[in-house]
N, CA, C and O atoms as a printed pandas DataFrame, in Angstrom:
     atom_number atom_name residue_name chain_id  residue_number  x_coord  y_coord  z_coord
0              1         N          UNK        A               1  -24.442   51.071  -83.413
1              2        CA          UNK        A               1  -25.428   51.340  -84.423
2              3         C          UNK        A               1  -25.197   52.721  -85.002
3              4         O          UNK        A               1  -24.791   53.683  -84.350
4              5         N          UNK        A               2  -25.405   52.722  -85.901
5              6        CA          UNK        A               2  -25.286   53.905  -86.924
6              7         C          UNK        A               2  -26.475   55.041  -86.543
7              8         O          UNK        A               2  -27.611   54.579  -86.645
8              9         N          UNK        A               3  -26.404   56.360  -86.149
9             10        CA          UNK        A               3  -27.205   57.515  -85.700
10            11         C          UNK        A               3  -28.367   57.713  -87.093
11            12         O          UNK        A               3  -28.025   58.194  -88.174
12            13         N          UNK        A               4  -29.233   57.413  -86.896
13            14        CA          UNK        A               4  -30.883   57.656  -87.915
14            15         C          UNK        A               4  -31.714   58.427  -86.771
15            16         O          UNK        A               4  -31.953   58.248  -85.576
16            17         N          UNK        A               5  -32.016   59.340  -87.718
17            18        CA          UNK        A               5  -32.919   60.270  -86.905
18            19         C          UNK        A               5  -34.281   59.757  -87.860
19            20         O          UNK        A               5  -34.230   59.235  -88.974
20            21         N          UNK        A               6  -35.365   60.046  -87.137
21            22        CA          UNK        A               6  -37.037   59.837  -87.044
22            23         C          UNK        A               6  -37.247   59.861  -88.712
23            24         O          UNK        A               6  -37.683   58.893  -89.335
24            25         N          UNK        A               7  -36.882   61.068  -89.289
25            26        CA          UNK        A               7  -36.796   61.113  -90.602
26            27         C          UNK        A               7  -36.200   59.670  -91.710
27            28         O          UNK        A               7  -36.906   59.001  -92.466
28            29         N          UNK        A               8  -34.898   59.548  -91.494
29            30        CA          UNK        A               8  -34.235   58.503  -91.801
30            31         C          UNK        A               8  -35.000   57.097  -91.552
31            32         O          UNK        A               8  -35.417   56.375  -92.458
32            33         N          UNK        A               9  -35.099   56.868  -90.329
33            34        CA          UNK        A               9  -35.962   55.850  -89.688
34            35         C          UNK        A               9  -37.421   55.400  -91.064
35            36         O          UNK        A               9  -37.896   54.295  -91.326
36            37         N          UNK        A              10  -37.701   56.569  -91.572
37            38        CA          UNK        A              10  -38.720   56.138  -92.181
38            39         C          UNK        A              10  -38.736   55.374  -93.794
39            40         O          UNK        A              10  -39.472   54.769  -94.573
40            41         N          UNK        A              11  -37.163   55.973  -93.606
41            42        CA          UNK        A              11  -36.675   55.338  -95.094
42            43         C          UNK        A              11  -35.708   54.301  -95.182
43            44         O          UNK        A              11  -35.152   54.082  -96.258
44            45         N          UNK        A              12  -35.434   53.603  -94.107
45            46        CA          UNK        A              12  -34.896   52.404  -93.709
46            47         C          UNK        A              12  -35.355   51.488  -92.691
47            48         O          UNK        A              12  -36.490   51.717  -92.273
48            49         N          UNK        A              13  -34.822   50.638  -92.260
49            50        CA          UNK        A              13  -35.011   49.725  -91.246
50            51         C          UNK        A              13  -34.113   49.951  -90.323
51            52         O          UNK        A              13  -33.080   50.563  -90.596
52            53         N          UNK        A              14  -34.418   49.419  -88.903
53            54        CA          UNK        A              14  -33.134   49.392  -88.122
54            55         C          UNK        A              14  -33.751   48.213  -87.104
55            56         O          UNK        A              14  -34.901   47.817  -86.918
56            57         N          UNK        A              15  -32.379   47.811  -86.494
57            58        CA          UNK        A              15  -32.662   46.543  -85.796
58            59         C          UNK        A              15  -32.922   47.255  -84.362
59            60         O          UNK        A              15  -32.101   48.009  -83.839
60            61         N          UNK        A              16  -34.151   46.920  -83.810
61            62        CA          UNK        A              16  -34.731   47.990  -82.367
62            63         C          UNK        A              16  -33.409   47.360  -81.020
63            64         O          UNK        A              16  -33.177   47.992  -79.990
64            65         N          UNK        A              17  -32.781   46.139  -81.361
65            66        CA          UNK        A              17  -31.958   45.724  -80.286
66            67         C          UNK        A              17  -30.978   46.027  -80.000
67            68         O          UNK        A              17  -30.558   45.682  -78.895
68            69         N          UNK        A              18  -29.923   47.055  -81.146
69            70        CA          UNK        A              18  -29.203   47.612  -81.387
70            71         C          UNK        A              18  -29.201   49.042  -80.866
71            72         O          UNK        A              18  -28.133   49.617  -80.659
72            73         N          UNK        A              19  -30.373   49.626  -80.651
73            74        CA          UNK        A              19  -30.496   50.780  -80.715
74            75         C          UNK        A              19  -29.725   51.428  -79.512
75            76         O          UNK        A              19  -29.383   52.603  -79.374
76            77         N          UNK        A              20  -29.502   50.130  -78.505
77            78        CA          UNK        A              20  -28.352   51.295  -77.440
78            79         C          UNK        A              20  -27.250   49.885  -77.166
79            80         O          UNK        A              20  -27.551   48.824  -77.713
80            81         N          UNK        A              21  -26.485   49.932  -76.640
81            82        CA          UNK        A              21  -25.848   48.976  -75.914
82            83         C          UNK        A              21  -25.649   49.213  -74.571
83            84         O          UNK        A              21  -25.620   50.323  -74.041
84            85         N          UNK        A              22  -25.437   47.543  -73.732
85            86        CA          UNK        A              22  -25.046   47.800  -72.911
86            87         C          UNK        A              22  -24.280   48.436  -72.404
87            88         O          UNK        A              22  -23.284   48.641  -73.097
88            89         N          UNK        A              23  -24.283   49.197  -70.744
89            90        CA          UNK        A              23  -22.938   49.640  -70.057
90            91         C          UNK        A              23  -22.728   49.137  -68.808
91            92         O          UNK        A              23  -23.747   49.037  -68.123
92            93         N          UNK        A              24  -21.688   48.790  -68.308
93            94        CA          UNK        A              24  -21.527   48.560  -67.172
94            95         C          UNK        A              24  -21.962   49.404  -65.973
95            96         O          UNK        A              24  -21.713   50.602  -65.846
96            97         N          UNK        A              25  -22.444   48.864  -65.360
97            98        CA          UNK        A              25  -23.121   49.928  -64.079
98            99         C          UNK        A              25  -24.181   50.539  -64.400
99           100         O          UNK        A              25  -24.814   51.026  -63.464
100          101         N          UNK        A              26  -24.770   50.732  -65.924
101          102        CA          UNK        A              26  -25.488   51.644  -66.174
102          103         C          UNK        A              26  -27.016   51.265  -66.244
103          104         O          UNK        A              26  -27.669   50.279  -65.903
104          105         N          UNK        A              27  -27.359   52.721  -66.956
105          106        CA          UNK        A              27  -28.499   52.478  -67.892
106          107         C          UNK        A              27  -28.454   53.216  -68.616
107          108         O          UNK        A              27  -28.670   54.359  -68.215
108          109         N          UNK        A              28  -28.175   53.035  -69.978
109          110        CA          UNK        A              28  -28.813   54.162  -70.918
110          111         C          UNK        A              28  -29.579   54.015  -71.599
111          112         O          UNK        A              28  -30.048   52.893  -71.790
112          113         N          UNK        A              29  -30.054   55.225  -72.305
113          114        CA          UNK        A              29  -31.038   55.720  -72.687
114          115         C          UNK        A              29  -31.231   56.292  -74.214
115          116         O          UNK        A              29  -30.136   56.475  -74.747
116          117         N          UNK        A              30  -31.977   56.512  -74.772
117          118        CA          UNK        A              30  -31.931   56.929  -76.397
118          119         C          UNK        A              30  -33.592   57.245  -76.725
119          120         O          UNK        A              30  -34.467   56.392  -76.877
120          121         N          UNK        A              31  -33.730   58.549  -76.777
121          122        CA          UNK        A              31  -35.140   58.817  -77.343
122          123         C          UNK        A              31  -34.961   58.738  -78.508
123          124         O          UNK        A              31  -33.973   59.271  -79.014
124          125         N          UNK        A              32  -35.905   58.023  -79.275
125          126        CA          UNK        A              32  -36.214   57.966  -80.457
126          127         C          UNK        A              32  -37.392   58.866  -81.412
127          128         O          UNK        A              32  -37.277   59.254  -82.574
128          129         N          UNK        A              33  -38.748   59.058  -80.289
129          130        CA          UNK        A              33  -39.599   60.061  -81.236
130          131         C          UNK        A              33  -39.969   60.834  -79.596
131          132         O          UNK        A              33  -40.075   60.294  -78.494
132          133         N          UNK        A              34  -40.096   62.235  -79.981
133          134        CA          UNK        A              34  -40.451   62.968  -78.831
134          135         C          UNK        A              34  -42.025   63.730  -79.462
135          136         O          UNK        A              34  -41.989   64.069  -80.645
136          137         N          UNK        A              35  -42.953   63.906  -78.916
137          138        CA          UNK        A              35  -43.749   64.321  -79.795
138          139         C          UNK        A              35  -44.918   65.204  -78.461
139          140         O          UNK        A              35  -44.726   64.950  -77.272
140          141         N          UNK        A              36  -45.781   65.958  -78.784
141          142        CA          UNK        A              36  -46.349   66.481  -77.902
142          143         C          UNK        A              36  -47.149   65.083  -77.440
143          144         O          UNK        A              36  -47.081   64.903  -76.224
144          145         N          UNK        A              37  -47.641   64.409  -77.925
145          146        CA          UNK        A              37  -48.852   63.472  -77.237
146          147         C          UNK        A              37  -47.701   62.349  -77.169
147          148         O          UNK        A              37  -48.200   61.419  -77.803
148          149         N          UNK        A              38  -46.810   62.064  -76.868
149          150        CA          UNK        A              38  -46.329   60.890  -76.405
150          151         C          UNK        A              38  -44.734   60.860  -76.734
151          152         O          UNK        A              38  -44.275   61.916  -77.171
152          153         N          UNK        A              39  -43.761   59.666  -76.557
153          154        CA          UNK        A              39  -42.345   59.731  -76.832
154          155         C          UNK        A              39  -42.342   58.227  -77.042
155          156         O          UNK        A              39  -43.189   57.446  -76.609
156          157         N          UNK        A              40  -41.317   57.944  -77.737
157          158        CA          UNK        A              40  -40.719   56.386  -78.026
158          159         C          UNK        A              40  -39.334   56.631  -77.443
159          160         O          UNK        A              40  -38.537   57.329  -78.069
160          161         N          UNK        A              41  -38.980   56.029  -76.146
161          162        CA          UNK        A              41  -37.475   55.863  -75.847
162          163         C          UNK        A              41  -36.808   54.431  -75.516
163          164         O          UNK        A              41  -37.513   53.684  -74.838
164          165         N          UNK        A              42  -35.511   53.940  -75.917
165          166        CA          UNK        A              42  -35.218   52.675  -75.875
166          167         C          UNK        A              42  -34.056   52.831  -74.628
167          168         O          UNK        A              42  -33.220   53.714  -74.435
168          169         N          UNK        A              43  -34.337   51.724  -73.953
169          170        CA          UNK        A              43  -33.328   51.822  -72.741
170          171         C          UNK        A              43  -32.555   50.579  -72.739
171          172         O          UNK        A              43  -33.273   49.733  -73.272
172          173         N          UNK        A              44  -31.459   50.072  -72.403
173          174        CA          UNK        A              44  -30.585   48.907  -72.078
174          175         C          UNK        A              44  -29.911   49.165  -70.517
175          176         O          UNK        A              44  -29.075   50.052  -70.344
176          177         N          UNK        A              45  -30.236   48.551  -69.751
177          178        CA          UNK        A              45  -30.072   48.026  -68.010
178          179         C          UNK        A              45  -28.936   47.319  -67.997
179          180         O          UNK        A              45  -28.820   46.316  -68.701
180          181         N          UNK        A              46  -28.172   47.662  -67.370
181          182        CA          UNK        A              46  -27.062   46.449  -67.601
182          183         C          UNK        A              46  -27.714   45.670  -66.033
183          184         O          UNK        A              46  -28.607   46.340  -65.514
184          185         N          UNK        A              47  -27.425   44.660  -65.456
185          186        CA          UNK        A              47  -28.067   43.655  -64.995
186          187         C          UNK        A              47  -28.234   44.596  -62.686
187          188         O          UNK        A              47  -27.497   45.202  -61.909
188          189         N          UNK        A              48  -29.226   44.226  -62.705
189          190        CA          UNK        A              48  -29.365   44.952  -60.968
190          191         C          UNK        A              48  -29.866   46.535  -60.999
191          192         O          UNK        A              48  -30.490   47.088  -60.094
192          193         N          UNK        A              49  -29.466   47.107  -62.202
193          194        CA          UNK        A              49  -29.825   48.757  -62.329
194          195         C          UNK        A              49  -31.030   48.774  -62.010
195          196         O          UNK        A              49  -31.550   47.686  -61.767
196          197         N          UNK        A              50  -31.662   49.727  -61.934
197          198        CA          UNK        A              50  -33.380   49.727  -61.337
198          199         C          UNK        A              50  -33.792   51.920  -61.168
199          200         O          UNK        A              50  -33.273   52.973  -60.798
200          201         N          UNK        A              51  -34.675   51.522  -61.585
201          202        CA          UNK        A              51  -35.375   53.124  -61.484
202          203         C          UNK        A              51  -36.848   52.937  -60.156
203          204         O          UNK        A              51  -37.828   52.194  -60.086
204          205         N          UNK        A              52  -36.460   53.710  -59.553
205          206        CA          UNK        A              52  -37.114   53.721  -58.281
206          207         C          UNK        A              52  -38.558   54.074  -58.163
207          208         O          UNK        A              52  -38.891   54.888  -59.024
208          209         N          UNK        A              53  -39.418   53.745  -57.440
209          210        CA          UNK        A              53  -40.836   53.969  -57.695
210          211         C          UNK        A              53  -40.993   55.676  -57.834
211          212         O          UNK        A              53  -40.398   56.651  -57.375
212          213         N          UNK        A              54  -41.968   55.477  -58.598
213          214        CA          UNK        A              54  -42.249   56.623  -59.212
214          215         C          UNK        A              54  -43.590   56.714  -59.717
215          216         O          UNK        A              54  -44.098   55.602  -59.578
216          217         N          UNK        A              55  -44.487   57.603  -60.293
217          218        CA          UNK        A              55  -45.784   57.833  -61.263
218          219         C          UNK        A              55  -45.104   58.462  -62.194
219          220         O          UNK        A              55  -43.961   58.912  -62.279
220          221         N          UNK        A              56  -46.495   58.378  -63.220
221          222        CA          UNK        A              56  -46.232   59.372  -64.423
222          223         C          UNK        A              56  -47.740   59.900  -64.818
223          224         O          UNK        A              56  -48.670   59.095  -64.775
224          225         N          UNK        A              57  -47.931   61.070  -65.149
225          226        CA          UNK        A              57  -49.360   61.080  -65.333
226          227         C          UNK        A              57  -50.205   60.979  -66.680
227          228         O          UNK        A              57  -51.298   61.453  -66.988
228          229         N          UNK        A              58  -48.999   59.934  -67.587
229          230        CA          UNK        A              58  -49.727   58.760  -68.568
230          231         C          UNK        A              58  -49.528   57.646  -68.854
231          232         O          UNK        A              58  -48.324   57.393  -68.819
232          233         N          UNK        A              59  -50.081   56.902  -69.104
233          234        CA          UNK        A              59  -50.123   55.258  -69.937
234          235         C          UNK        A              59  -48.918   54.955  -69.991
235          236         O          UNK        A              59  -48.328   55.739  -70.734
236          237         N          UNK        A              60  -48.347   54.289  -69.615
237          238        CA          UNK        A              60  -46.920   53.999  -70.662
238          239         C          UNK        A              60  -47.139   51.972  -71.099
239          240         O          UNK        A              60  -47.788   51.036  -70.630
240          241         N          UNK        A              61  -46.268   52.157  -72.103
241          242        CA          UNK        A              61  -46.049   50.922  -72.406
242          243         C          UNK        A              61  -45.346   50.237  -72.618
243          244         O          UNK        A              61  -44.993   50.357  -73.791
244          245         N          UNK        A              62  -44.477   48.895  -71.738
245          246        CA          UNK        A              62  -43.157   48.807  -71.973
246          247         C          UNK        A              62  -43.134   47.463  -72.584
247          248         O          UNK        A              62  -43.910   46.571  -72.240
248          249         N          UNK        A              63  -42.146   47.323  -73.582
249          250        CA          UNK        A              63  -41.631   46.311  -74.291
250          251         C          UNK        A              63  -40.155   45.831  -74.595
251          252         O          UNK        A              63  -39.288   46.377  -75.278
252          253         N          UNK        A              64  -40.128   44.618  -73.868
253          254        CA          UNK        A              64  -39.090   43.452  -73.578
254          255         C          UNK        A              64  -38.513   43.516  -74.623
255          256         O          UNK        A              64  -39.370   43.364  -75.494
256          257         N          UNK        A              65  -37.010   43.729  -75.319
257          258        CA          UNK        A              65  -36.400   43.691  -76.310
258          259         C          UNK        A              65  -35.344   42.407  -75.831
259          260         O          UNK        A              65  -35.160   41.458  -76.594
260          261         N          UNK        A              66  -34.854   42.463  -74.849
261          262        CA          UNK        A              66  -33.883   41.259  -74.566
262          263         C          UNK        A              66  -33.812   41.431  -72.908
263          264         O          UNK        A              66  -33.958   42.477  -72.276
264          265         N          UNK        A              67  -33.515   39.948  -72.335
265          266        CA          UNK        A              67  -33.289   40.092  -71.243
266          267         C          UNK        A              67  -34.777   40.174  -70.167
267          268         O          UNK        A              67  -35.965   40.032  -70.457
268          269         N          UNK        A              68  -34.331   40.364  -69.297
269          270        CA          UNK        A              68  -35.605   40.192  -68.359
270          271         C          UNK        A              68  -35.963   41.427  -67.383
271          272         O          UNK        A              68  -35.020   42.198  -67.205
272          273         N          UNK        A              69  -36.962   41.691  -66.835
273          274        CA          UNK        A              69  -37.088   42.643  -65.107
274          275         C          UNK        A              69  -37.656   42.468  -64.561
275          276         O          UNK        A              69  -38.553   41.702  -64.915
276          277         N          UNK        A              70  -37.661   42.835  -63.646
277          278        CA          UNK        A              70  -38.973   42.794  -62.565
278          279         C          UNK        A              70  -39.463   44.743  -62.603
279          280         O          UNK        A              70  -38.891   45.808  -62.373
280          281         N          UNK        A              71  -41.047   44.215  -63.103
281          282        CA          UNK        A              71  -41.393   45.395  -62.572
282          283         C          UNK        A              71  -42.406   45.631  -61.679
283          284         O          UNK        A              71  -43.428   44.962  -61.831
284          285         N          UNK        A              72  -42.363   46.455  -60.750
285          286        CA          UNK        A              72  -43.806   46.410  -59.523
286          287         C          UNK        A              72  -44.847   47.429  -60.079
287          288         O          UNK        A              72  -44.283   48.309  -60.729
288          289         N          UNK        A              73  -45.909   47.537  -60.029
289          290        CA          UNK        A              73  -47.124   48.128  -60.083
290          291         C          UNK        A              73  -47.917   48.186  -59.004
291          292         O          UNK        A              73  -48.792   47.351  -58.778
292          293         N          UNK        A              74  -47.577   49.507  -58.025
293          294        CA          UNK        A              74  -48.265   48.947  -57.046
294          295         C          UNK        A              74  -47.877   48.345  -56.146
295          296         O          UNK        A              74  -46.823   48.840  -55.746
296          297         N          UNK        A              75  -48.371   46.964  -55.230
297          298        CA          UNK        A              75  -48.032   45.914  -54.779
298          299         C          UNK        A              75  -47.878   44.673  -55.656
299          300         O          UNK        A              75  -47.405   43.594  -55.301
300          301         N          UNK        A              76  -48.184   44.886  -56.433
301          302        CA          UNK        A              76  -47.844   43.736  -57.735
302          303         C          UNK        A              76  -46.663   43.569  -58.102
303          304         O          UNK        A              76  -46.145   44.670  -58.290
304          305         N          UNK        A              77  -45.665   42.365  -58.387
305          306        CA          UNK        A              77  -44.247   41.981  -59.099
306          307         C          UNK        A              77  -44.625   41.728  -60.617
307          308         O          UNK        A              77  -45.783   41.327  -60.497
308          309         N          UNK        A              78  -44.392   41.724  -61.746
309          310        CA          UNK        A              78  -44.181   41.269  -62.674
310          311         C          UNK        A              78  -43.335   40.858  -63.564
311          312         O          UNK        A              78  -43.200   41.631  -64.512
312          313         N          UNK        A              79  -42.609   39.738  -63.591
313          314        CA          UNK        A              79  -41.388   39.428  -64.129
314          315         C          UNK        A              79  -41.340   39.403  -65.873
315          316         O          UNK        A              79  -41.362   38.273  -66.360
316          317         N          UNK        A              80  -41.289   40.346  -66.653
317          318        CA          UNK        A              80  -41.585   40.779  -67.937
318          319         C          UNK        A              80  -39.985   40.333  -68.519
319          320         O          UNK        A              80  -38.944   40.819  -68.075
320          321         N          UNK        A              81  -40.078   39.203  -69.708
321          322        CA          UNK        A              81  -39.118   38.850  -70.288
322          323         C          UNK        A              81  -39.241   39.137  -72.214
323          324         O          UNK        A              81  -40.253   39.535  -72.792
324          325         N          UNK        A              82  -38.113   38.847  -72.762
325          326        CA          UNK        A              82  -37.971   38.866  -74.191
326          327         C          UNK        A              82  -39.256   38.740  -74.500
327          328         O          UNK        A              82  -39.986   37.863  -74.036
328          329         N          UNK        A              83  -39.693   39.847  -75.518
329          330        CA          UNK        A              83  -41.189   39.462  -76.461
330          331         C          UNK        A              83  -42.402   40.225  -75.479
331          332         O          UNK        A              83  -43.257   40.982  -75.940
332          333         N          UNK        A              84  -42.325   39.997  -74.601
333          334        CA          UNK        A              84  -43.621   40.531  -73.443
334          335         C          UNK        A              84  -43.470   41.844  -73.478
335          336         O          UNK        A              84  -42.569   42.636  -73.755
336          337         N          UNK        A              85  -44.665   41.883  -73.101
337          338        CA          UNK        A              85  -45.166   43.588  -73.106
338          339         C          UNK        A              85  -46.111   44.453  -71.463
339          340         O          UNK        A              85  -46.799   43.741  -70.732
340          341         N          UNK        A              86  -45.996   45.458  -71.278
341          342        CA          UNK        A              86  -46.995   45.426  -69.884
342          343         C          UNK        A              86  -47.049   46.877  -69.724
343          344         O          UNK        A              86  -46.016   47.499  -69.476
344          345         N          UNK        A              87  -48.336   47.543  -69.866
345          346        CA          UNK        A              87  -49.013   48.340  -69.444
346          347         C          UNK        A              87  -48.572   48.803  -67.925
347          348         O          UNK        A              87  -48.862   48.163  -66.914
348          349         N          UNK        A              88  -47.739   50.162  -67.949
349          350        CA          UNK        A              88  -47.839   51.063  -66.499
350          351         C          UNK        A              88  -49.112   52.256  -66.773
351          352         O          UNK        A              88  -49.170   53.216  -67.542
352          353         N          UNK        A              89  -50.021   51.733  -65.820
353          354        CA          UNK        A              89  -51.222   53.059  -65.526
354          355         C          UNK        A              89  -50.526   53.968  -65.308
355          356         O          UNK        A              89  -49.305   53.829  -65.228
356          357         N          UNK        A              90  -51.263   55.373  -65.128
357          358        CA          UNK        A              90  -50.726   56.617  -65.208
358          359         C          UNK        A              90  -51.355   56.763  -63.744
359          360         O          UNK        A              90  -52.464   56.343  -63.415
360          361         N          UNK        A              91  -50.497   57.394  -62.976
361          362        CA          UNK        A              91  -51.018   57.947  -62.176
362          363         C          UNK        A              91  -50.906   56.815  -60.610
363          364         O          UNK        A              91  -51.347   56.950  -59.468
364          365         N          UNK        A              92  -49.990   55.589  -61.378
365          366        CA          UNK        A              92  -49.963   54.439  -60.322
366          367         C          UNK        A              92  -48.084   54.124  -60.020
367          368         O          UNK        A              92  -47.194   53.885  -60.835
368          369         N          UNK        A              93  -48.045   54.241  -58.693
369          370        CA          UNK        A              93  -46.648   53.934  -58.554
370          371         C          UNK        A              93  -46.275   52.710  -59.070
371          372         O          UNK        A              93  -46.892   51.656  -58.918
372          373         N          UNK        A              94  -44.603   52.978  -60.069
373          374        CA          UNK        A              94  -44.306   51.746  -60.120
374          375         C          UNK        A              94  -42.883   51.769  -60.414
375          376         O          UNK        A              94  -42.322   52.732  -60.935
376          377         N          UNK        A              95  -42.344   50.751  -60.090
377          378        CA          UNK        A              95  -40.560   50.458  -60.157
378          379         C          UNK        A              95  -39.788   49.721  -61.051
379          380         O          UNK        A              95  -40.446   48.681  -61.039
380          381         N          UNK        A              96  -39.172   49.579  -61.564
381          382        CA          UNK        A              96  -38.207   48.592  -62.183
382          383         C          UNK        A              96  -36.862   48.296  -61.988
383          384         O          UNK        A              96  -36.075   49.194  -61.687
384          385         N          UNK        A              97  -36.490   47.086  -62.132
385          386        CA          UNK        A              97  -34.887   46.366  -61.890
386          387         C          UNK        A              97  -34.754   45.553  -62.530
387          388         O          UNK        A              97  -35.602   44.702  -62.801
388          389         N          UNK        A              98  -33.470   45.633  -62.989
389          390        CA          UNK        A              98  -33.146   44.417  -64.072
390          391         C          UNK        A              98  -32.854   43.203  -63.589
391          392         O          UNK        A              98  -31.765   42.925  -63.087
392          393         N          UNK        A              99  -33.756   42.458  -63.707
393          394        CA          UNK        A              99  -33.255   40.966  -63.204
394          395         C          UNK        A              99  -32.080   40.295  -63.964
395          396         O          UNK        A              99  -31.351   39.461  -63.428
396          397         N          UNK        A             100  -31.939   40.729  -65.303
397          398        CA          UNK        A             100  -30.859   40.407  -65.834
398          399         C          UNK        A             100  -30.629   41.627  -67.055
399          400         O          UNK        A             100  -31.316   42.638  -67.202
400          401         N          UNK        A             101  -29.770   41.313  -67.645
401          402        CA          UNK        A             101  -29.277   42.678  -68.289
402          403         C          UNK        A             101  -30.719   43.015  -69.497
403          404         O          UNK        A             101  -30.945   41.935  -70.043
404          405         N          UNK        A             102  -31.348   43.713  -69.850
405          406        CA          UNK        A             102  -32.169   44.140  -70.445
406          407         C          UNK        A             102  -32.133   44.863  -71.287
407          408         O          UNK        A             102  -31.006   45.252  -71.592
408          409         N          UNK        A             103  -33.129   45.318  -71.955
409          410        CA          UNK        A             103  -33.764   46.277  -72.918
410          411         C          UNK        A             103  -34.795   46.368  -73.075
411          412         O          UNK        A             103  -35.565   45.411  -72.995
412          413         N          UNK        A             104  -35.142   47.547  -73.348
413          414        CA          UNK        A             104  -36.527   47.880  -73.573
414          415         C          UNK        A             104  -36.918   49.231  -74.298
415          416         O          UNK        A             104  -36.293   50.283  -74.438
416          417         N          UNK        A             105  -38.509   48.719  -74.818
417          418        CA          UNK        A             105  -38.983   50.232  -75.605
418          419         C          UNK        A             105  -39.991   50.655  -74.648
419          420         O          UNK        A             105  -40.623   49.820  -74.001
420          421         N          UNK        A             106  -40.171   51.866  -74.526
421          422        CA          UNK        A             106  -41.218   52.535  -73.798
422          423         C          UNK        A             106  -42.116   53.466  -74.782
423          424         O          UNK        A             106  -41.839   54.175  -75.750
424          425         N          UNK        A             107  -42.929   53.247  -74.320
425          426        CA          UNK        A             107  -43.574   54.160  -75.198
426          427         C          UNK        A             107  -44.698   54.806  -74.090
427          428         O          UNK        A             107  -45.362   54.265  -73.206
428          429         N          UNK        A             108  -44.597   56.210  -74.552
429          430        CA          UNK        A             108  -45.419   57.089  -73.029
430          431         C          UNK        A             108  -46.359   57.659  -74.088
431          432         O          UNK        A             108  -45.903   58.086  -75.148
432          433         N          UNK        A             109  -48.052   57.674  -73.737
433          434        CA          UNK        A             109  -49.127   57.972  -74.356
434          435         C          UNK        A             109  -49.173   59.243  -73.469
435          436         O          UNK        A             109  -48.766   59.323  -72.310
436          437         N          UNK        A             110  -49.665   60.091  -74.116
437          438        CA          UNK        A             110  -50.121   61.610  -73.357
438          439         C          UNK        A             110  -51.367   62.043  -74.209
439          440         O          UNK        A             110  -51.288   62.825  -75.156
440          441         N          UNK        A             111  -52.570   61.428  -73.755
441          442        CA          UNK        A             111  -53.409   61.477  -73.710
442          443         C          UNK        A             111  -54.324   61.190  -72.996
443          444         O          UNK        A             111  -55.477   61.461  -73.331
């Protein structure tokens, strides 16, 4: 995908599935808006990768771009696929792994 910064972004379109590609072994990463009250970052999992339990002390909100995960909340599993969306509380442990190769938007509220 072609590099558009926040500015640009506002005077075009871009396809959100594009915004990183896969890597082998990986995960990467791509912030898109950084802002004092919150950030938009897009991630692609290549398949088994996983970020380890953790908190954050806001809202976040994650959205399924392709592919599938499991994420825990807690003692809770949630298997979040293409299109789905799911609320991490702030302040509540929680994990993710790619059940299959993925993507996703996050979006972290700081408020």
């Amino acid at each position: 995908m072609e590099e558009l910064t926040v500015e640009e972004l506002t005077q075009k379109t871009a396809k959100l599935a594009d915004w990183a590609d896969y890597q082998k072994g990986s995960i990467v990463s791509r912030k898109i808006i950084q802002k004092e009250t919150g950030s938009v970052t897009f991630f692609a999992f290549d398949q088994g990768q996983e970020l380890s339990t953790h908190s954050a002390p806001y809202d976040a909100l994650v959205q399924v771009v392709d592919g599938e995960a499991e994420i825990r909340i807690n003692e809770t599993l949630h298997r979040v696929c293409t299109g789905q969306i799911l609320m991490l509380p702030a302040n509540r442990p929680h994990a993710l792994k790619a059940a299959t190769r993925f993507k996703m938007l996050l979006v972290m509220l700081r408020s």
